[in-house]
RODO-2510 file (C-alpha; in nm, 4 decimals, decimal comma):
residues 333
     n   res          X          Y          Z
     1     x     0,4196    -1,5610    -2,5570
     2     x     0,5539    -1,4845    -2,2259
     3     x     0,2742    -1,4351    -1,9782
     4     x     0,4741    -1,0884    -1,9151
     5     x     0,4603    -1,0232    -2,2845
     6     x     0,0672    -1,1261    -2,2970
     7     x    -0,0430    -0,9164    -2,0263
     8     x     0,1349    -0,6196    -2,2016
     9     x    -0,0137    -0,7112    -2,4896
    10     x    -0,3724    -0,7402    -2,3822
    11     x    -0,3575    -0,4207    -2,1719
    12     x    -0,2734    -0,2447    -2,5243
    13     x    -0,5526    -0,4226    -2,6902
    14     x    -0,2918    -0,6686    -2,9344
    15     x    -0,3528    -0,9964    -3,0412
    16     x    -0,2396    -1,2239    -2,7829
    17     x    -0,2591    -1,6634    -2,8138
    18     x    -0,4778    -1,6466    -2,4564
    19     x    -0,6427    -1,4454    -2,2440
    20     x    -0,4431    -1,3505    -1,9372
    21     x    -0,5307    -1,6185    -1,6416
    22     x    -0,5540    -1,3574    -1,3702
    23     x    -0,6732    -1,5255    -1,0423
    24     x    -0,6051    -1,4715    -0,7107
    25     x    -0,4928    -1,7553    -0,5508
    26     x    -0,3918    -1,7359    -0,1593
    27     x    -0,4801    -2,0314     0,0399
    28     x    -0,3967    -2,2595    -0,2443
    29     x    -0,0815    -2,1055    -0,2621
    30     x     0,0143    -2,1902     0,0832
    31     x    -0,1498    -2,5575    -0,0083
    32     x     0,0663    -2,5938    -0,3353
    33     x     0,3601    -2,4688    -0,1208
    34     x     0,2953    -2,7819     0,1277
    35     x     0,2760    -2,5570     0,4392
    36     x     0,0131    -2,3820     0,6888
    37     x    -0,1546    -2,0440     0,6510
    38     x     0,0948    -1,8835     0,8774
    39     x     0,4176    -2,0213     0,7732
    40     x     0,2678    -1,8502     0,4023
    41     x     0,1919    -1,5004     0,5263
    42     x     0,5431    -1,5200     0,7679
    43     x     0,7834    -1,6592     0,5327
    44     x     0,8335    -1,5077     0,1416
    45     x     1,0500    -1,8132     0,0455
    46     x     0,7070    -2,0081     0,0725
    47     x     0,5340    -1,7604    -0,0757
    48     x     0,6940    -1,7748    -0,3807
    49     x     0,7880    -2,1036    -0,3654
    50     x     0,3838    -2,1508    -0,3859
    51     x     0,3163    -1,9155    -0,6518
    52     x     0,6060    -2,0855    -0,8586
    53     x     0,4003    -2,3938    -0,8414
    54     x     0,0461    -2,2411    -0,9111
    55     x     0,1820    -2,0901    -1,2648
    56     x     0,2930    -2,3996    -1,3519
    57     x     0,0402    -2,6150    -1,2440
    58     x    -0,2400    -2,3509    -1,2834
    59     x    -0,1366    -2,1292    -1,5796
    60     x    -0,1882    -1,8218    -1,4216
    61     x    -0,0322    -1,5313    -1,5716
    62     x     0,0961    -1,3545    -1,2823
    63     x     0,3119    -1,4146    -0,9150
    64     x     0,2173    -1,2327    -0,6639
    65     x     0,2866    -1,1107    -0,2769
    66     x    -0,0771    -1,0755    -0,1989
    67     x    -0,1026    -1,2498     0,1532
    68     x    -0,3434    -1,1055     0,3969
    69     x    -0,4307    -0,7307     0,4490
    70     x    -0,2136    -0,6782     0,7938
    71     x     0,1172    -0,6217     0,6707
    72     x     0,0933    -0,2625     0,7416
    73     x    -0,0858    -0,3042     1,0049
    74     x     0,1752    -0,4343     1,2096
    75     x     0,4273    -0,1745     1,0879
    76     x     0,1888     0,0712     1,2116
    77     x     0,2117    -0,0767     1,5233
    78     x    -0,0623    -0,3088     1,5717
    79     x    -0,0401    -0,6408     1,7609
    80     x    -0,1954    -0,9283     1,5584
    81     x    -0,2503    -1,3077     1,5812
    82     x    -0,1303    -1,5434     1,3632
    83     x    -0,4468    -1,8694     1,3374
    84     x    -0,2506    -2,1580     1,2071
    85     x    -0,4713    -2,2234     0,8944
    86     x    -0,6414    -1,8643     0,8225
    87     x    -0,5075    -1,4900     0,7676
    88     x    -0,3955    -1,2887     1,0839
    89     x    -0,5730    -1,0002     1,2264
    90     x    -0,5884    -0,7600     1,5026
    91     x    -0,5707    -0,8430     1,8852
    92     x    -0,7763    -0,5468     1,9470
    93     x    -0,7415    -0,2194     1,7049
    94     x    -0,4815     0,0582     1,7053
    95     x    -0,6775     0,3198     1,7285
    96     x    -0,9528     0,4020     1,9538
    97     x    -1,2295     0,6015     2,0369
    98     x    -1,0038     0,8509     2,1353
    99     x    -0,9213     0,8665     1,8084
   100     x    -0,6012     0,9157     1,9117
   101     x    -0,3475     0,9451     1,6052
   102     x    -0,0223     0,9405     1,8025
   103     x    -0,0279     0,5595     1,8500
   104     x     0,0316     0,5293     1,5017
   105     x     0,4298     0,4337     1,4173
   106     x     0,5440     0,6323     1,1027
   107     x     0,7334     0,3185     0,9355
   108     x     1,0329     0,2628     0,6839
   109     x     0,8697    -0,0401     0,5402
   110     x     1,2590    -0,1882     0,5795
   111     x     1,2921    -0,1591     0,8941
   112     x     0,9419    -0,3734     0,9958
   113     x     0,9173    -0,7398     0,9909
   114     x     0,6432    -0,7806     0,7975
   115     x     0,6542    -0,5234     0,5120
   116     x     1,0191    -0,6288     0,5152
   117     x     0,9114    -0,9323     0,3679
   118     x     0,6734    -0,9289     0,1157
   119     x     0,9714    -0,6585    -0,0215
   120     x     1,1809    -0,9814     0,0223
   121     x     0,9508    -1,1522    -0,1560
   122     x     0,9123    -0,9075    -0,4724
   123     x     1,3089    -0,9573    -0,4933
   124     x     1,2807    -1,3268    -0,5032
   125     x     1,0155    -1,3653    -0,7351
   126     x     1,1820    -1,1310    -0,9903
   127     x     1,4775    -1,3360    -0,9003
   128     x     1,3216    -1,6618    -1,0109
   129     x     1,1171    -1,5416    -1,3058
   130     x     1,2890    -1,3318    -1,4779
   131     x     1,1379    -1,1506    -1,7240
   132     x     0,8344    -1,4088    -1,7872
   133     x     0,5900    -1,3476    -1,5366
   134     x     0,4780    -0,9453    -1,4203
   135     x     0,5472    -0,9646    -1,0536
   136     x     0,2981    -0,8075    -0,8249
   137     x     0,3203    -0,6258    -0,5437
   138     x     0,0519    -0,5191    -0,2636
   139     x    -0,0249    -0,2566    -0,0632
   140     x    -0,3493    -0,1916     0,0850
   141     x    -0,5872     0,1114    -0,0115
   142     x    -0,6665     0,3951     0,2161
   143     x    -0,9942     0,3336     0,3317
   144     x    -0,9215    -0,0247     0,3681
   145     x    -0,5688     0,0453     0,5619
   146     x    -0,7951     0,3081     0,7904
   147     x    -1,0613     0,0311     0,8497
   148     x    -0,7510    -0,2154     0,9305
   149     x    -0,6349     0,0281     1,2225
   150     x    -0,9641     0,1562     1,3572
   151     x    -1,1773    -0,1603     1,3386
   152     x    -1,4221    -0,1941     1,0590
   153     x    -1,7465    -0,1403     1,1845
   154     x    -1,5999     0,1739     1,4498
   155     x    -1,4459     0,3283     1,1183
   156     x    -1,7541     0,2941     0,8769
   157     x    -1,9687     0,4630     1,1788
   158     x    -1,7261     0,7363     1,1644
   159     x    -1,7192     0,7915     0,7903
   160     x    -2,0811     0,8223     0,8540
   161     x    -2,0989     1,0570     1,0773
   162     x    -1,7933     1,2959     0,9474
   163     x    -1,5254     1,2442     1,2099
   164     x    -1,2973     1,4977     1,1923
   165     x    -0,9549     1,3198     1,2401
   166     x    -1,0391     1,1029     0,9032
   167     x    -0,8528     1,3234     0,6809
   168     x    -0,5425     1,3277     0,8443
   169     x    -0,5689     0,9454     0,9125
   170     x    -0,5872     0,8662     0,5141
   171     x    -0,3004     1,1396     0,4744
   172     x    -0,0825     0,9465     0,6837
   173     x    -0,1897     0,6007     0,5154
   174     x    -0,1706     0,7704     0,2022
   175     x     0,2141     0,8451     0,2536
   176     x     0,3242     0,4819     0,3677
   177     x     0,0746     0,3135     0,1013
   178     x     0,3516     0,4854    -0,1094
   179     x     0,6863     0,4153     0,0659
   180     x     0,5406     0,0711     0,0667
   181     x     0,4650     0,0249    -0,3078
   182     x     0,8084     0,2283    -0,3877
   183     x     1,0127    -0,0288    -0,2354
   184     x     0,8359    -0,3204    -0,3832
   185     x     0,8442    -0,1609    -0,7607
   186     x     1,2456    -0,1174    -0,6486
   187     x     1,2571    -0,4551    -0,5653
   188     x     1,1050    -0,5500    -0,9163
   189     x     0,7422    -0,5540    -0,8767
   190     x     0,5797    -0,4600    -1,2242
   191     x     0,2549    -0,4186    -1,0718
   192     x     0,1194    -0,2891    -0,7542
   193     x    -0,2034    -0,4574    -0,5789
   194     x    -0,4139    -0,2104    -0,3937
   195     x    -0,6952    -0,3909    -0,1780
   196     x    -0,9600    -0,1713    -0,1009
   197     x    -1,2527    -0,3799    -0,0017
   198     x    -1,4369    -0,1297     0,2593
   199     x    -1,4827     0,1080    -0,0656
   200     x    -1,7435    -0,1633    -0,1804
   201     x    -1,9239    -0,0839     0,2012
   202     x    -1,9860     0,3723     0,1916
   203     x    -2,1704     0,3410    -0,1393
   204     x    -2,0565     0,6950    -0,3624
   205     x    -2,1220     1,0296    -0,1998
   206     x    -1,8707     0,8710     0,1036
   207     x    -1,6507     0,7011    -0,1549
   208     x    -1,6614     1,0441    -0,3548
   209     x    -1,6061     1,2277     0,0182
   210     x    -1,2941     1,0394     0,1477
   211     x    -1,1904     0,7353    -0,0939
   212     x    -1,1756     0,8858    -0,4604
   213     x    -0,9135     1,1409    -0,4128
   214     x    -0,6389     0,8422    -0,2191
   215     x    -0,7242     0,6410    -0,5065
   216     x    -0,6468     0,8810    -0,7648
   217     x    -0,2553     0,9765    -0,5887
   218     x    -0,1414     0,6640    -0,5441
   219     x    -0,2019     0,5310    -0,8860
   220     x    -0,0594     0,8422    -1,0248
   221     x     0,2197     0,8026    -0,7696
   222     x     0,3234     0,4579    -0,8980
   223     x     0,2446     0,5276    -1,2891
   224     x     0,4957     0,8281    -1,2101
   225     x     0,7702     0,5207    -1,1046
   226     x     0,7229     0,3303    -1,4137
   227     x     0,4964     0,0734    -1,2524
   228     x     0,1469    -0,0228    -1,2929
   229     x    -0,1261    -0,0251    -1,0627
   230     x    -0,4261    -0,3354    -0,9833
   231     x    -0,7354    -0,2051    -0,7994
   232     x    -0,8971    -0,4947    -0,6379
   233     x    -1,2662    -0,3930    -0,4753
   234     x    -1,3898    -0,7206    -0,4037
   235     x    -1,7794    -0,7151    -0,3228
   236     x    -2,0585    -0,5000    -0,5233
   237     x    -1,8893    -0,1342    -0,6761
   238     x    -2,1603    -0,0902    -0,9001
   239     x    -2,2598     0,2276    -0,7205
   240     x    -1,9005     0,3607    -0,7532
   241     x    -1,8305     0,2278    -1,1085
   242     x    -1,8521     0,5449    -1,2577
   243     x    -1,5941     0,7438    -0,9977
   244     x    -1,3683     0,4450    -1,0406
   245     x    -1,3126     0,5580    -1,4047
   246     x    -1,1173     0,8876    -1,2544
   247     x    -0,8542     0,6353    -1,0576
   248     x    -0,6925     0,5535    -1,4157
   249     x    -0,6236     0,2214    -1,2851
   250     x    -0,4532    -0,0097    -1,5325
   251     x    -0,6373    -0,2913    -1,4054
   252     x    -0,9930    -0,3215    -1,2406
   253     x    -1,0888    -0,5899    -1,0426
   254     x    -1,4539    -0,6725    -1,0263
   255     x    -1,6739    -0,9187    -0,8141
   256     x    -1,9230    -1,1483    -0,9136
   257     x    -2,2071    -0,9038    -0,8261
   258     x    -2,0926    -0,6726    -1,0704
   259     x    -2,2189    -0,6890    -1,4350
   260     x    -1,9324    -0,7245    -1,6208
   261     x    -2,0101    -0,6835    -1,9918
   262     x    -2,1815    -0,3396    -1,8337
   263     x    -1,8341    -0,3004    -1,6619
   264     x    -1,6304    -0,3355    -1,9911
   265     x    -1,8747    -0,1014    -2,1766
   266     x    -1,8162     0,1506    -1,9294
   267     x    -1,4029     0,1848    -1,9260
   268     x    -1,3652     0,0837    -2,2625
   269     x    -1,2472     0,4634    -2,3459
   270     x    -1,0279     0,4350    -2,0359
   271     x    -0,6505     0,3606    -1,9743
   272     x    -0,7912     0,0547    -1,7396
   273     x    -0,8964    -0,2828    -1,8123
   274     x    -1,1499    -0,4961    -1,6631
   275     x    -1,0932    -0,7944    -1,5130
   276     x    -1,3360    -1,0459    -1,3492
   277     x    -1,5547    -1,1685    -1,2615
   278     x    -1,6699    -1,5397    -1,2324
   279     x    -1,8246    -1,6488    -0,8719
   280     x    -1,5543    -1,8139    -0,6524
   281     x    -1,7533    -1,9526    -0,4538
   282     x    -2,0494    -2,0719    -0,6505
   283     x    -1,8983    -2,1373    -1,0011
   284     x    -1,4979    -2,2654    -0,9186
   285     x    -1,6149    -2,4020    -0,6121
   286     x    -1,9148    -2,6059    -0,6211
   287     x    -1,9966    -2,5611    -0,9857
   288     x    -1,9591    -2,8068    -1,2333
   289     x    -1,7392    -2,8499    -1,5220
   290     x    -2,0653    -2,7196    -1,7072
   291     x    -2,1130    -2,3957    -1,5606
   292     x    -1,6836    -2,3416    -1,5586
   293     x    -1,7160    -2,3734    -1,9336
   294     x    -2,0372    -2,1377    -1,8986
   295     x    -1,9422    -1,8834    -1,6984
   296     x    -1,5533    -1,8273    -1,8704
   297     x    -1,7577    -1,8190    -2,2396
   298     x    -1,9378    -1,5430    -2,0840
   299     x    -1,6973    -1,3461    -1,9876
   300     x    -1,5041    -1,3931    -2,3089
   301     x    -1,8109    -1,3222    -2,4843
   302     x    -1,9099    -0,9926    -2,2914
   303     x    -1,5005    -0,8914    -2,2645
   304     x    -1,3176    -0,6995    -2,5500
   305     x    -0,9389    -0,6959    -2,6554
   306     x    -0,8289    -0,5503    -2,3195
   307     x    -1,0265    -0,7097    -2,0678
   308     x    -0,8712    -1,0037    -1,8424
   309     x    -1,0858    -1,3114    -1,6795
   310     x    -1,0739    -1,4385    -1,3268
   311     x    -1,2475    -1,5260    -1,0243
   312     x    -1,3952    -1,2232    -0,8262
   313     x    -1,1972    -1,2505    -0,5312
   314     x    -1,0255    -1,4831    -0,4188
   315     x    -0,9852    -1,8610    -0,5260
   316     x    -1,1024    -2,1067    -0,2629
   317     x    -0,8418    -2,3190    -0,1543
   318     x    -1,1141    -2,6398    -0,1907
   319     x    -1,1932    -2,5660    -0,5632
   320     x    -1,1153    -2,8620    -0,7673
   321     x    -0,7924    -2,8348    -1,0297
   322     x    -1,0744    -2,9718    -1,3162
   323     x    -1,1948    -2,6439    -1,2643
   324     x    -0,9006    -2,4484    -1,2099
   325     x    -0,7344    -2,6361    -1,5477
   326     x    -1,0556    -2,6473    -1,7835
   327     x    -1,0293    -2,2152    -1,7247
   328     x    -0,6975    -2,1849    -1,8103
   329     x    -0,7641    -2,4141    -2,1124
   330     x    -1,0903    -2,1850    -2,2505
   331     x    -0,8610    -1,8767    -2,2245
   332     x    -0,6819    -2,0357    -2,5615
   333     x    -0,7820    -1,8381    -2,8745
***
C-alpha cells in the first residue's frame, strides 16, 4: 500500500499491512535536509526536500508544511526574529493593551512572504509525491493564532477575565485561518494541520466560551472543500476531551498526558480518529529500545482499526534513528 492509500484506509477502519507512522518531525527535518532552523522555516524547497528524506529514511506516512506557528503572524503584520537553530517568534506582540484591532493587516495569504510559502511548499510536495503520500497543510487554530498576536500570557489573562474585543479578534482569525487552508488544499494539500496548543491552557467552560465554536467552522469549512482536517492540541486536553468530539475532526492528536486507550474509547462512534501518543521526550528520546518496543505495543494494544500511533508532539531532533526505525518497524501487522 501507498501510505496515501493506508491512511485512507485506516481512517475507514480497513485492513491495512501497517499502522500509519504519523509523527511530527520538525527539527529533524531541517537536520535530514542538511541546513539550519531558519533556512527550514524560510525556504519550502528545504522543507520538502527534508520531509522527502524523513519518509524514506523514517517511514512516516505523511509530508508535511508544519514549520513553526508564525506564519500568520507575520502576514498579520507582526515583526519576528529568525534564531539560527530554533523557531521564530515575536519582537514584541501585535496587539496591545489597547487592544487595539486596527493594527491587524487583513492578508491574501499570496501576497505575504511567509504564507506564500508554505503554499509554495504544498505545490511542491504534491509535485514530488504524487499520489503516494497525503500532503499536509497548516494553519494555526484560533485561540492559538489570538495568543500568537496578543502575547500568551496577556491573552490567557484576558480570556479570563472576558475582554470584550475577543470575539471579534477570533472572527477575524477565523476568516484568514480559512483563506489560508483554502489555498493550501488548492495547492494540493489533502490534509489541513490546525495547531491549537493554548486550548490545552483555559481548561472547558473557556474552551466551551471562545474555542469550541472556531473549531467546529473551520473543520466544517475545509470538509466542505473536499479536504480533511488534523487537530493537534499538544499538552493535557483531558478536560476538553469530551467538547473535542463536536469538532468532527478526522484526526485527533493527543499528548502523552492524555490516556489514550480512554481517548479511543471515547471517539470510537465519531468521524475522528485518535492518534498519539507516546512521550517524545521521555520514551523516543532518552528511552531505550525497551520501552520504544513498550510504549508502541501499548498503543497498538489500547488503539482500534482507526486509530494512528505517534509521538505526542513533536519529535526531538536528538532522538536516536534505533528508535525512530524500531517504531516504524512495530507498526507492521
Amino acid at each position: 500500500m501507498t501510505s496515501l492509500e493506508r491512511l485512507n484506509a485506516r481512517l475507514a477502519g480497513k485492513p491495512v499491512d501497517k499502522i500509519p507512522n504519523m509523527n511530527i518531525f520538525m527539527h529533524i527535518t531541517a537536520r535530514e535536509a542538511g541546513v539550519s532552523y531558519r533556512e527550514y522555516v524560510t525556504d519550502y524547497r528545504k522543507l520538502v526536500e527534508g520531509n522527502l528524506a524523513c519518509a524514506g529514511k523514517y517511514g512516516v506516512d505523511s509530508v508535511s508544511v508544519i514549520s513553526d506557528p508564525m506564519r500568520e503572524a507575520s502576514a498579520f503584520g507582526t515583526r519576528l526574529v529568525f534564531p539560527e537553530h530554533s523557531v521564530p517568534y515575536p519582537e514584541a506582540p501585535l496587539i496591545g493593551d489597547d487592544h487595539d484591532l486596527s493594527v491587524l493587516r487583513r492578508f491574501d495569504p499570496y501576497d505575504c512572504e511567509r504564507t506564500l510559502d508554505r503554499i509554495r511548499g504544498c505545490e511542491l510536495l504534491r509535485q514530488k509525491v504524487g499520489s503516494d503520500y497525503p500532503v499536509i497543510g497548516w494553519v494555526e487554530g484560533c485561540l492559538a493564532e489570538a495568543a500568537d498576536l496578543r502575547g500568551v500570557n496577556d491573552f490567557l489573562m484576558d480570556l479570563a477575565t472576558g475582554e470584550e474585543y475577543i470575539p471579534e479578534l477570533l472572527d477575524i482569525v477565523l476568516e484568514q485561518a480559512e483563506r489560508f487552508a483554502k489555498a493550501q488544499i488548492d495547492a494540493g494539500a489533502d490534509f489541513i494541520g490546525v495547531g491549537n496548543a493554548v486550548a490545552s491552557l483555559i481548561g472547558p467552560e473557556l474552551y466551551e466560551k471562545y474555542g469550541l465554536a472556531c473549531d467546529k467552522a473551520l473543520a466544517a469549512y475545509i470538509h466542505s472543500l473536499g479536504a480533511r482536517e488534523k487537530l493537534h492540541i499538544c499538552g493535557n486536553i483531558t478536560g476538553i476531551l469530551e467538547l473535542l468530539r463536536d469538532v468532527e475532526s478526522d484526526i485527533l492528536d493527543i499528548d502523552w498526558m492524555v490516556d489514550y486507550k480512554h481517548a479511543v474509547e471515547l471517539f470510537k462512534d465519531t468521524k475522528t480518529a485518535v492518534s498519539g501518543n507516546i512521550d517524545p521526550s521521555e520514551v523516543f528520546l532518552r528511552g531505550s529500545t525497551g520501552l520504544m518496543e513498550r510504549e508502541v505495543k501499548r498503543c497498538i494494544r489500547d488503539g482500534n482499526a482507526a486509530s494512528l500511533i505517534a509521538g505526542g508532539c513533536e519529535i526531538p531532533a536528538a532522538t536516536p534513528d534505533e528508535n525512530l526505525m524500531l517504531m516504524d518497524k512495530l507498526l507492521y501487522l
